[in-house]
N, CA, C and O atoms as a CHARMM CRD file, in Angstrom:
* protein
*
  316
    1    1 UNK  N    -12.66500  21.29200 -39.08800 PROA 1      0.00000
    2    1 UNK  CA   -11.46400  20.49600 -38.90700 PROA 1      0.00000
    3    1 UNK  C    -11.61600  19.20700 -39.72000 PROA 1      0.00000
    4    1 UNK  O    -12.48900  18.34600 -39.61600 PROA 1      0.00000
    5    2 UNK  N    -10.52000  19.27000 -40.59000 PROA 2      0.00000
    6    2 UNK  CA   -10.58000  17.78100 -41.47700 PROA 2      0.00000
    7    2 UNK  C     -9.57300  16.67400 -40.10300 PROA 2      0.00000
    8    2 UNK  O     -8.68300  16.79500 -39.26200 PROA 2      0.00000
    9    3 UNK  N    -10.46400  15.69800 -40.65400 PROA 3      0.00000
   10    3 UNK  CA   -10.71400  14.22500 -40.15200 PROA 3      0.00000
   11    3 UNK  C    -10.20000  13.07600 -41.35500 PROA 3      0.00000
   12    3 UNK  O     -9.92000  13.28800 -42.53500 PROA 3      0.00000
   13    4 UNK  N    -10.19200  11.70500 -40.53200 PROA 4      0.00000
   14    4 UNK  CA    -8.79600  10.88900 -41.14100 PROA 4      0.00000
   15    4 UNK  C     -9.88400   9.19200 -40.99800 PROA 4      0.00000
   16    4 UNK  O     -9.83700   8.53200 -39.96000 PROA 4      0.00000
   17    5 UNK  N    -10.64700   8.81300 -42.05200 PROA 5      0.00000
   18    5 UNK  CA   -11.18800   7.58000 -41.71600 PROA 5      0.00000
   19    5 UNK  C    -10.19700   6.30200 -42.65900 PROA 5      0.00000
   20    5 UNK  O     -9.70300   6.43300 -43.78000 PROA 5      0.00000
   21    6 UNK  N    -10.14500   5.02000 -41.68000 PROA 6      0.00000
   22    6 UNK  CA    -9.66500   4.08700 -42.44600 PROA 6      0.00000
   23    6 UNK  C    -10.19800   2.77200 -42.58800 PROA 6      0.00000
   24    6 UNK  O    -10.15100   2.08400 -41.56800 PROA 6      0.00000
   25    7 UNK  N    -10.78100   2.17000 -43.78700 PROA 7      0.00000
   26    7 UNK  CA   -11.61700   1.59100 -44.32900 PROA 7      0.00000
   27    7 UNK  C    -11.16500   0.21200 -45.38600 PROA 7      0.00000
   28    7 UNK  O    -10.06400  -0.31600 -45.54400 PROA 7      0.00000
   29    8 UNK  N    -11.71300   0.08500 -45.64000 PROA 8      0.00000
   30    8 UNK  CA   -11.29500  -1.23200 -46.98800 PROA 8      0.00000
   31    8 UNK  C    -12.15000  -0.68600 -48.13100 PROA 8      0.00000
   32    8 UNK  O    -13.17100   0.00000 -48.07000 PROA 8      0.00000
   33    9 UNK  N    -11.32100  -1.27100 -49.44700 PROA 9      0.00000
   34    9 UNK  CA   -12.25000  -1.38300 -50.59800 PROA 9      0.00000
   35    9 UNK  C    -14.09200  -1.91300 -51.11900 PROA 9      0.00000
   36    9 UNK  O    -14.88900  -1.67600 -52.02700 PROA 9      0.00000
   37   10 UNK  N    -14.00400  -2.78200 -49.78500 PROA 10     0.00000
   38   10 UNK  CA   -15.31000  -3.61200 -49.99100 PROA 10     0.00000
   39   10 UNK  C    -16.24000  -2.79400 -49.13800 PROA 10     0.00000
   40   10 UNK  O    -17.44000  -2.81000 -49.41100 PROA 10     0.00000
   41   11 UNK  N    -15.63400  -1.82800 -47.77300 PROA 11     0.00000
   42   11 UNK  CA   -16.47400  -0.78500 -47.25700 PROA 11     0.00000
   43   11 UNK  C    -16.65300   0.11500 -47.83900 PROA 11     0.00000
   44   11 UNK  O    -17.72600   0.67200 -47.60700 PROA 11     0.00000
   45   12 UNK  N    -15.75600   0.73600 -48.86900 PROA 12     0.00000
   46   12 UNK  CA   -15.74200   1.83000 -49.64200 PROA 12     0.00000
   47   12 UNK  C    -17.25900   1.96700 -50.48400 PROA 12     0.00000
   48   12 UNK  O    -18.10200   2.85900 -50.39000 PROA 12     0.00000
   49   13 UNK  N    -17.25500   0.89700 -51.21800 PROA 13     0.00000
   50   13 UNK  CA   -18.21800   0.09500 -52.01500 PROA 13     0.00000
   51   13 UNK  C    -19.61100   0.67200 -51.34700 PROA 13     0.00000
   52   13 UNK  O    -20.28800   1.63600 -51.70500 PROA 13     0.00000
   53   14 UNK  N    -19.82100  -0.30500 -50.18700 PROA 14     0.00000
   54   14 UNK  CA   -21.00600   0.04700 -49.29900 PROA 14     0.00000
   55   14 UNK  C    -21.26100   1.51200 -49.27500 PROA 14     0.00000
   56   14 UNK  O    -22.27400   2.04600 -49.72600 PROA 14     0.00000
   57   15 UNK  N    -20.08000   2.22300 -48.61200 PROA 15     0.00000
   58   15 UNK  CA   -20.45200   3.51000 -48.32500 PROA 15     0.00000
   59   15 UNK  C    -21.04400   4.64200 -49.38700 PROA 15     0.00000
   60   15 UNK  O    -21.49200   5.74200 -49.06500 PROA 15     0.00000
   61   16 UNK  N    -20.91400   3.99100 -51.01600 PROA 16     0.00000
   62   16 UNK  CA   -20.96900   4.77700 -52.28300 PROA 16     0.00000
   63   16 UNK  C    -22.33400   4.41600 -52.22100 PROA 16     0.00000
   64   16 UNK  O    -23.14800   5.32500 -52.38500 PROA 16     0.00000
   65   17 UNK  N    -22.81400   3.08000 -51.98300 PROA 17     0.00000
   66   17 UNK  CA   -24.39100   2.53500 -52.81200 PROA 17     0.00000
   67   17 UNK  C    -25.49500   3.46900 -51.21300 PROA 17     0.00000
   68   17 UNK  O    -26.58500   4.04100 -51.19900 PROA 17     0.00000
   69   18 UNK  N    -24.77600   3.26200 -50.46500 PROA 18     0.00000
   70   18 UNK  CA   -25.78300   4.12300 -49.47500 PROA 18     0.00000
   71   18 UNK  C    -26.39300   5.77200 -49.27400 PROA 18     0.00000
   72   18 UNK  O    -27.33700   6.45800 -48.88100 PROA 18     0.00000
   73   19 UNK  N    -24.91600   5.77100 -49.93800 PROA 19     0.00000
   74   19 UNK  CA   -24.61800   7.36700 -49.62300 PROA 19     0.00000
   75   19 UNK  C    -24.25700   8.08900 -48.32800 PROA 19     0.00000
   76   19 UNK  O    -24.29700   9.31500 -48.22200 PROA 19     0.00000
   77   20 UNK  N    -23.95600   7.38400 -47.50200 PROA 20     0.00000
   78   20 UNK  CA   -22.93600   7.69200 -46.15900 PROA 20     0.00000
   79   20 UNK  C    -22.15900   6.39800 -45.37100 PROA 20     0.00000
   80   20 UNK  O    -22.28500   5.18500 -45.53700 PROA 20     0.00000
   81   21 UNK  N    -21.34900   7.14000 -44.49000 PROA 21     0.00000
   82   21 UNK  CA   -20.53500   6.17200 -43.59200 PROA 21     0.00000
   83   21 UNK  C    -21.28900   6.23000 -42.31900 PROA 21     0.00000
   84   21 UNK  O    -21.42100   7.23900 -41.62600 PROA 21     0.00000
   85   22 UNK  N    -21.85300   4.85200 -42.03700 PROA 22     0.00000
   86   22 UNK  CA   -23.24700   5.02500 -41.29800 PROA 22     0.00000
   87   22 UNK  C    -22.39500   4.59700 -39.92500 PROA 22     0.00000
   88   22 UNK  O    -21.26200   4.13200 -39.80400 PROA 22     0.00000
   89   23 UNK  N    -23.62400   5.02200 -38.74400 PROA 23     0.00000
   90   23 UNK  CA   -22.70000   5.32900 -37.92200 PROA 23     0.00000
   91   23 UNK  C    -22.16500   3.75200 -36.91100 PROA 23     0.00000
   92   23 UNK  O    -22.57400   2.88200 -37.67900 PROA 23     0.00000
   93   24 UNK  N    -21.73700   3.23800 -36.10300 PROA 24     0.00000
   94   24 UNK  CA   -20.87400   4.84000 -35.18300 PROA 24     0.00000
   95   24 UNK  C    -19.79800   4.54100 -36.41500 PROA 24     0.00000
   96   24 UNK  O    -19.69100   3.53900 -37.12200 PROA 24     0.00000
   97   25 UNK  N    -19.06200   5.74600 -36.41000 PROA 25     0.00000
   98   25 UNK  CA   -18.33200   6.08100 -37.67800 PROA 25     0.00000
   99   25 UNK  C    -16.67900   6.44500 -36.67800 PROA 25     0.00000
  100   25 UNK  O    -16.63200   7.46700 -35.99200 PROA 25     0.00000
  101   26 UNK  N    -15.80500   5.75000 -36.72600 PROA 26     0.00000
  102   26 UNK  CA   -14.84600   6.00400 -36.00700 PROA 26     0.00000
  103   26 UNK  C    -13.86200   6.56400 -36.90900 PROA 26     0.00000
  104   26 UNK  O    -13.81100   6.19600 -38.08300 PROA 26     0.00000
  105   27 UNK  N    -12.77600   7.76700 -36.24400 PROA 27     0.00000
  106   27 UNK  CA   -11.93100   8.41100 -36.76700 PROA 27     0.00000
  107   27 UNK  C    -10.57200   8.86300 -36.25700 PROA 27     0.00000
  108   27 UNK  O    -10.33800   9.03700 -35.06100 PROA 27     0.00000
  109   28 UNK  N     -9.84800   9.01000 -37.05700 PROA 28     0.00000
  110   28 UNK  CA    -8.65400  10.10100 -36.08200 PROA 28     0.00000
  111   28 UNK  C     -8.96500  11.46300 -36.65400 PROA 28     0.00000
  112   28 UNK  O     -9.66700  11.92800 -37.55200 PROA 28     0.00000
  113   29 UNK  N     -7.78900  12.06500 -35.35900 PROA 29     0.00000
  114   29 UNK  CA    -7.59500  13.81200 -35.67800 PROA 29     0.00000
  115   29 UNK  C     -6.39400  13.77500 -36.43200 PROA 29     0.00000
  116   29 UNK  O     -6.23700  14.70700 -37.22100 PROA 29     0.00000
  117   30 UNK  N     -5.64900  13.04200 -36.37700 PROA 30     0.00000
  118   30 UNK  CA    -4.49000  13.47500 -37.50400 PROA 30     0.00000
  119   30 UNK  C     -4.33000  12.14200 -38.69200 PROA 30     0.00000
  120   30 UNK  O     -4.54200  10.94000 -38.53300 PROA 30     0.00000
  121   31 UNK  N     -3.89200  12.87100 -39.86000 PROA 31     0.00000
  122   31 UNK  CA    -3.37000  11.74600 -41.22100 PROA 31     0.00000
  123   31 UNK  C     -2.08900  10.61400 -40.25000 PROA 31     0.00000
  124   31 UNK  O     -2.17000   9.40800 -40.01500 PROA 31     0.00000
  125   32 UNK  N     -1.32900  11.30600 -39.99100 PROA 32     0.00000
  126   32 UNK  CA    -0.48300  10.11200 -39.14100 PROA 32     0.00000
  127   32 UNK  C     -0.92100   9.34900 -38.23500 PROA 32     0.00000
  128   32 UNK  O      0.04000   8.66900 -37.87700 PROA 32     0.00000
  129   33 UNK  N     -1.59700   9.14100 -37.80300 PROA 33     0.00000
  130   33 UNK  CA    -2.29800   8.46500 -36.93200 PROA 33     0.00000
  131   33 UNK  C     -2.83100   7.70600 -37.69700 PROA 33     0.00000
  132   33 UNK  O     -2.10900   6.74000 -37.94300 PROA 33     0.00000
  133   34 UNK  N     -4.08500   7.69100 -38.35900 PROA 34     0.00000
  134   34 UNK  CA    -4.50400   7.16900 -39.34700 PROA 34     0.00000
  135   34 UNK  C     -3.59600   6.18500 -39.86900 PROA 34     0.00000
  136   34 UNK  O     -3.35200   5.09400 -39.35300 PROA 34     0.00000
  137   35 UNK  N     -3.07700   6.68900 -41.01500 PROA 35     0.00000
  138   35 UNK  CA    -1.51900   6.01000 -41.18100 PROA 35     0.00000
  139   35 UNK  C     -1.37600   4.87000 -41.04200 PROA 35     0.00000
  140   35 UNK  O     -1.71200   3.94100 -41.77700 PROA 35     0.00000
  141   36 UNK  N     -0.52900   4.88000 -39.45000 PROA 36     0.00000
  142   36 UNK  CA    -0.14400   3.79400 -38.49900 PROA 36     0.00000
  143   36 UNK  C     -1.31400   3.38000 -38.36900 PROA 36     0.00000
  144   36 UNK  O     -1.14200   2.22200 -38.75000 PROA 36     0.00000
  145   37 UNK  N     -3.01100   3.48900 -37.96800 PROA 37     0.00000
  146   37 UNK  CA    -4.21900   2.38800 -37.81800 PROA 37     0.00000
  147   37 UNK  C     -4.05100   1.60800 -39.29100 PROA 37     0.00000
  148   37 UNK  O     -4.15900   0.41500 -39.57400 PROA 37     0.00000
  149   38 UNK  N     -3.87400   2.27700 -39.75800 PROA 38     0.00000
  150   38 UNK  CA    -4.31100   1.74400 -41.43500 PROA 38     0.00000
  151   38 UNK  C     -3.31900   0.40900 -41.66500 PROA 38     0.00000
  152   38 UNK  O     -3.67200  -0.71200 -42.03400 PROA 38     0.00000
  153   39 UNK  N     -1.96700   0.87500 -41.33200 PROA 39     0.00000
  154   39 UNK  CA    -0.85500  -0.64800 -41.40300 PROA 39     0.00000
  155   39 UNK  C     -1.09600  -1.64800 -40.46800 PROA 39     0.00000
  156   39 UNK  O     -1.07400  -2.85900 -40.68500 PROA 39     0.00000
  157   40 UNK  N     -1.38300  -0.94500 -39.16100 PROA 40     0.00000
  158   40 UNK  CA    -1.46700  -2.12300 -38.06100 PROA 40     0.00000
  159   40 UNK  C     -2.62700  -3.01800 -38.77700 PROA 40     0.00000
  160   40 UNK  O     -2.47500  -4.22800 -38.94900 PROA 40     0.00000
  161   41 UNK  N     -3.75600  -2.34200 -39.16500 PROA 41     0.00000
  162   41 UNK  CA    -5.23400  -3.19400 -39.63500 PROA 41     0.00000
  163   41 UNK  C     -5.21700  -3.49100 -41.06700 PROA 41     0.00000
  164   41 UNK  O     -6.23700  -3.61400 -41.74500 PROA 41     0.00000
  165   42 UNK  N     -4.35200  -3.56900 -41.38000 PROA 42     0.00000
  166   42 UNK  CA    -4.80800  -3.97800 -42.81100 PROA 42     0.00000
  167   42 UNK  C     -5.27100  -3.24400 -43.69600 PROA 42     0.00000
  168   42 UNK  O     -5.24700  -3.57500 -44.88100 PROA 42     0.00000
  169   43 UNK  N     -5.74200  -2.18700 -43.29500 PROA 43     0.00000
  170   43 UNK  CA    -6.98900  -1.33500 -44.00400 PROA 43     0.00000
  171   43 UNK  C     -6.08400  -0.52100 -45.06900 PROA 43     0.00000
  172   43 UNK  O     -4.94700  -0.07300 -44.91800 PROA 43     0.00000
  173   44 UNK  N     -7.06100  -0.46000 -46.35000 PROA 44     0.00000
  174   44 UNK  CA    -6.11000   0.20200 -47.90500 PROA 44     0.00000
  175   44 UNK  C     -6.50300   1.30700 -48.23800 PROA 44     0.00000
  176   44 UNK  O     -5.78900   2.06000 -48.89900 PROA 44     0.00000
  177   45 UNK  N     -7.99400   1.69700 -47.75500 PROA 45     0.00000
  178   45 UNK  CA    -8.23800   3.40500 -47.87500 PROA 45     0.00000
  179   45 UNK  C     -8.47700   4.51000 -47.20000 PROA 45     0.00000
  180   45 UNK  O     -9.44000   4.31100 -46.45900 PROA 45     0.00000
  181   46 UNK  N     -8.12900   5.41100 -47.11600 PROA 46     0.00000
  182   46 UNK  CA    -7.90700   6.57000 -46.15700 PROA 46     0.00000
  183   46 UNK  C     -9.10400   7.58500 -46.88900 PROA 46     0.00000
  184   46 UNK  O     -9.32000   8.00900 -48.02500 PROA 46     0.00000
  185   47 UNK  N     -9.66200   7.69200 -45.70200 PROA 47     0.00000
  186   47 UNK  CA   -11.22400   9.11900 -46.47800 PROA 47     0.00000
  187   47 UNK  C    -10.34100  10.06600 -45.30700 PROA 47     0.00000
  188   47 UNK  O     -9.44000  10.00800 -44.47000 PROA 47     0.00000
  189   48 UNK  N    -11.74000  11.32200 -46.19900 PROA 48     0.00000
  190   48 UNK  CA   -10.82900  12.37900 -44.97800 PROA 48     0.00000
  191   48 UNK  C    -12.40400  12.84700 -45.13900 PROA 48     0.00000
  192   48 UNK  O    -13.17700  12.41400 -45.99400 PROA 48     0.00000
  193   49 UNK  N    -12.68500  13.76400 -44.19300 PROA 49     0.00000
  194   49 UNK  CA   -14.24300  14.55300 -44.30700 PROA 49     0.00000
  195   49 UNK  C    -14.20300  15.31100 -42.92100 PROA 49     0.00000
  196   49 UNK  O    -13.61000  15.06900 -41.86900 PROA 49     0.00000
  197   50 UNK  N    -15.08600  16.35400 -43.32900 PROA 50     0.00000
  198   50 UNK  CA   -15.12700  17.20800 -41.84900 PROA 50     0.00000
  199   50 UNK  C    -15.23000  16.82100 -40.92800 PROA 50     0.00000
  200   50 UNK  O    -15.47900  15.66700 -41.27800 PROA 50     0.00000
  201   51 UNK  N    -15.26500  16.78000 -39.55600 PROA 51     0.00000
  202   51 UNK  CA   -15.59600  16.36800 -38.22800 PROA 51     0.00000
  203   51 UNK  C    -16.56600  16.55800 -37.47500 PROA 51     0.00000
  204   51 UNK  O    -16.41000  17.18400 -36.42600 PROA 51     0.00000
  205   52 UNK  N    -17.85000  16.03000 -37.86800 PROA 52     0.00000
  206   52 UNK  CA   -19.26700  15.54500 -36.95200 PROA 52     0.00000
  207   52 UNK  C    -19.25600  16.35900 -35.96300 PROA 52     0.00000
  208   52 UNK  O    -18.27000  16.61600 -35.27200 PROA 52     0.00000
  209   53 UNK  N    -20.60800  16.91500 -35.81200 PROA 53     0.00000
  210   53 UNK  CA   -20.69900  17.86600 -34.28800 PROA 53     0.00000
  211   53 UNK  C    -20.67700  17.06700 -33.54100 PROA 53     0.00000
  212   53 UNK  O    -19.91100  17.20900 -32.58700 PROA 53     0.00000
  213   54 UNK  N    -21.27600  16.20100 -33.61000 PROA 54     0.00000
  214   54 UNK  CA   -21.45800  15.42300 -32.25800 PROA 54     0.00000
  215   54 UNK  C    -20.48600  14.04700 -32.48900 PROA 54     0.00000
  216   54 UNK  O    -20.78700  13.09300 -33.20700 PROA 54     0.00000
  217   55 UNK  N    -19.05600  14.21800 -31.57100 PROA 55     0.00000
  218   55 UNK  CA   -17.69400  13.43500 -31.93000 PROA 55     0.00000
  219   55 UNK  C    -17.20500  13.13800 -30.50600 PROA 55     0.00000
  220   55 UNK  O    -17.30300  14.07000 -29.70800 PROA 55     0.00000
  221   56 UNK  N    -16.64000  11.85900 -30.02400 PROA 56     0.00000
  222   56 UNK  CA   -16.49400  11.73200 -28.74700 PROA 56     0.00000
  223   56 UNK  C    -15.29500  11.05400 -28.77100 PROA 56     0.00000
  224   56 UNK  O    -14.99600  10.45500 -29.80400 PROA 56     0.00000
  225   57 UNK  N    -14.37100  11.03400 -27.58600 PROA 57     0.00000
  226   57 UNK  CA   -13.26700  10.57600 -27.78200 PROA 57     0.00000
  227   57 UNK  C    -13.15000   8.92200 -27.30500 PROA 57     0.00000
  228   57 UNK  O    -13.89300   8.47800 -26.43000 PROA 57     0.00000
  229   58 UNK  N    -12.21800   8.15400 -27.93100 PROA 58     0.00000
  230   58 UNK  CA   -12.08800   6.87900 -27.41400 PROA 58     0.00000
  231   58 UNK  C    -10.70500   6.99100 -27.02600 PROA 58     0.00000
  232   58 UNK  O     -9.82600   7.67500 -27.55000 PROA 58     0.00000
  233   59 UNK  N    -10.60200   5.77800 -25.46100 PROA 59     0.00000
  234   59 UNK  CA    -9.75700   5.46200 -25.04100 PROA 59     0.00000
  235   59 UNK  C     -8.56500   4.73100 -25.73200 PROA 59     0.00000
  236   59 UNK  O     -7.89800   3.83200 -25.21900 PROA 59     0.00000
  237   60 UNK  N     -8.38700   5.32000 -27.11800 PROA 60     0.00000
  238   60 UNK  CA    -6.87500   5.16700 -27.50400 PROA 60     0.00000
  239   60 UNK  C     -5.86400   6.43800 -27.53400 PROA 60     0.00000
  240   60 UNK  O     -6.27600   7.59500 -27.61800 PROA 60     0.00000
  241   61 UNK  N     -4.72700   6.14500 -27.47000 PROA 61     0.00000
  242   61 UNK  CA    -3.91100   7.10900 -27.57500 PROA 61     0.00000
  243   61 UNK  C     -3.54100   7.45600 -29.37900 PROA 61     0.00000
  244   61 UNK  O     -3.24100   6.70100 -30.30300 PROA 61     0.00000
  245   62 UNK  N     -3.68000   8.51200 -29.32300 PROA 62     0.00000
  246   62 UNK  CA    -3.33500   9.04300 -30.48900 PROA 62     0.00000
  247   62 UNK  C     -4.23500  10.37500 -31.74900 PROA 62     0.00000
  248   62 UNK  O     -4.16900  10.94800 -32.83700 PROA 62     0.00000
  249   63 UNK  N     -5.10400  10.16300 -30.32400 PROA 63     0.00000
  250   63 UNK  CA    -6.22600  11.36800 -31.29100 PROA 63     0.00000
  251   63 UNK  C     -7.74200  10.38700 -31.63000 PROA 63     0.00000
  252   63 UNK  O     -8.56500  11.04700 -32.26300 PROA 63     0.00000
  253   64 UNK  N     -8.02000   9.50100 -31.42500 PROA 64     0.00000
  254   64 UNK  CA    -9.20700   8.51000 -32.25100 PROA 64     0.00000
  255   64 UNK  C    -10.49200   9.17900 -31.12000 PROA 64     0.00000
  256   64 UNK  O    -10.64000   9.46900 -29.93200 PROA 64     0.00000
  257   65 UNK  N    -11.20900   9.17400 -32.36600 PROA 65     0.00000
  258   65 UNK  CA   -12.75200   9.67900 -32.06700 PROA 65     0.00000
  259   65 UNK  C    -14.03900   8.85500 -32.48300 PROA 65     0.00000
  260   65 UNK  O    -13.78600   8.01300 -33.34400 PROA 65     0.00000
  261   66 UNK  N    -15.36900   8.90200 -32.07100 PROA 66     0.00000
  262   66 UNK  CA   -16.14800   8.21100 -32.92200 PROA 66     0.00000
  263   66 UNK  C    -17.35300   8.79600 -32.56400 PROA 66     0.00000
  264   66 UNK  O    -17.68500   9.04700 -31.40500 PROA 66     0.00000
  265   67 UNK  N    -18.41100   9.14700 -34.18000 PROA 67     0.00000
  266   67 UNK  CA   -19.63800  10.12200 -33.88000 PROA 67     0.00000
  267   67 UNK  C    -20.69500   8.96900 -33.93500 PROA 67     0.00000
  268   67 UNK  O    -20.51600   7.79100 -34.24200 PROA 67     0.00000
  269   68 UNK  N    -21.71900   9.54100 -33.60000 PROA 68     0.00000
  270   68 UNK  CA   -23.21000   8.74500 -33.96500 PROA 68     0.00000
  271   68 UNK  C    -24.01100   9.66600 -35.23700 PROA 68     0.00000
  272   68 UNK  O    -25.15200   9.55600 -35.68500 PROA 68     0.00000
  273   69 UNK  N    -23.06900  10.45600 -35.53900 PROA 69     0.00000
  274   69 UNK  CA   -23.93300  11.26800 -36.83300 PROA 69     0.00000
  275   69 UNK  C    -23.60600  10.26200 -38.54300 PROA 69     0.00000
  276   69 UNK  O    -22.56400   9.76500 -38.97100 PROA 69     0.00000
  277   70 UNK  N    -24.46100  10.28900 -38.90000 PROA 70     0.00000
  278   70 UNK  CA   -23.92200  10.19800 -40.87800 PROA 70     0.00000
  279   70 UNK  C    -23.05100  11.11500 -41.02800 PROA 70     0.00000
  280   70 UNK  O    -22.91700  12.29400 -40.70000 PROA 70     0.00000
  281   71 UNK  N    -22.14300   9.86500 -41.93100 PROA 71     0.00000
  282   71 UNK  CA   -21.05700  11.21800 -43.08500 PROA 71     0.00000
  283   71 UNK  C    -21.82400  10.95300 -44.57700 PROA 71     0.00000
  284   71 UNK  O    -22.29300  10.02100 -45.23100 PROA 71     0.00000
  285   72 UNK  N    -21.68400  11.98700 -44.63500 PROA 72     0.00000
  286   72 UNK  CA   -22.51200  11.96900 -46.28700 PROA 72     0.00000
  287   72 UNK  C    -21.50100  12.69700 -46.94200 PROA 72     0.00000
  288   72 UNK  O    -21.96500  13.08500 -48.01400 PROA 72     0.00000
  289   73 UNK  N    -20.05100  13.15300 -46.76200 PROA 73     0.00000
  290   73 UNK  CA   -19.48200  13.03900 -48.15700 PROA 73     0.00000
  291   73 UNK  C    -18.09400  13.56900 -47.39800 PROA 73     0.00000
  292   73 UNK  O    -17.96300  14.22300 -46.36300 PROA 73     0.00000
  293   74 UNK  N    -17.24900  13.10000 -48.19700 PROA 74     0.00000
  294   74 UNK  CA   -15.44600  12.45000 -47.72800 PROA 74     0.00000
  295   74 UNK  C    -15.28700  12.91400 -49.20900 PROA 74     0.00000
  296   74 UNK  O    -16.07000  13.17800 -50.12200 PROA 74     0.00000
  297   75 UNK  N    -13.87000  12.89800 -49.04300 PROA 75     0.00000
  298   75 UNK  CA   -12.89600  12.79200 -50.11300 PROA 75     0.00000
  299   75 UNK  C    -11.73000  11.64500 -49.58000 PROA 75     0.00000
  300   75 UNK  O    -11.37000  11.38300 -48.43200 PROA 75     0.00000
  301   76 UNK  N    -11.20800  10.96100 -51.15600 PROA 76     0.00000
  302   76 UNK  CA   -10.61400   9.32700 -50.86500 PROA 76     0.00000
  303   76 UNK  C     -8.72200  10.05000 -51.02400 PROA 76     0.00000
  304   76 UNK  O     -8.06000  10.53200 -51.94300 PROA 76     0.00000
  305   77 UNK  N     -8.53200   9.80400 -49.84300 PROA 77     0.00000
  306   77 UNK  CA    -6.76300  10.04700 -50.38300 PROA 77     0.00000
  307   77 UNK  C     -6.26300   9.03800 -50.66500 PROA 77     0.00000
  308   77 UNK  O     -5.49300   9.19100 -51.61300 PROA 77     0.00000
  309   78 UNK  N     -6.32800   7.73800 -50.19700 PROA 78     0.00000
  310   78 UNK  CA    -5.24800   6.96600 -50.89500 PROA 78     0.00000
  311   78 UNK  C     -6.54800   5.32000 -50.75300 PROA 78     0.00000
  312   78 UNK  O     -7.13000   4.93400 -49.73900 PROA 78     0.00000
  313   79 UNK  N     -6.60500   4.72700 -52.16200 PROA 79     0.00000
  314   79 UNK  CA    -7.20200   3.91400 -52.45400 PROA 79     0.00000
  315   79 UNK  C     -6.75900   2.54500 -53.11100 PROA 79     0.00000
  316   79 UNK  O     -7.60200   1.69400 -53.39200 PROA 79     0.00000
């Protein structure tokens, strides 16, 4: 199941020189969701990457999750 992370340019950065999105690594289950986090926060880039075995849900409405695993590789939809 593809997954929906939203980030900034200057995290983006980090996440390239490390080689993952270290954890806890928070996410949604859907692009719309995302979306709407992304306007409310400011945030300008949207990753997408599979969904962590080990993924737990947070008390927001709308699908948001967050793993304690590394992501070691996303693809950037909108930057």
């Amino acid at each position: 199941m593809r997954v929906f992370h939203c980030t900034t340019t200057k995290k983006l950065d980090r996440y390239e020189k490390t080689g993952a999105i270290l954890p806890a690594v928070r996410f949604w289950s859907t692009k719309f969701s995302a979306i709407k986090w992304m306007k409310k926060t400011g945030r300008n880039v949207l990753l997408s990457f599979e969904k962590p075995v080990n993924s737990y849900p947070l008390p927001i409405k709308g699908g948001a999750y967050w793993s304690d695993d590394l992501v070691r590789f996303w693809d950037i939809l909108v930057k």
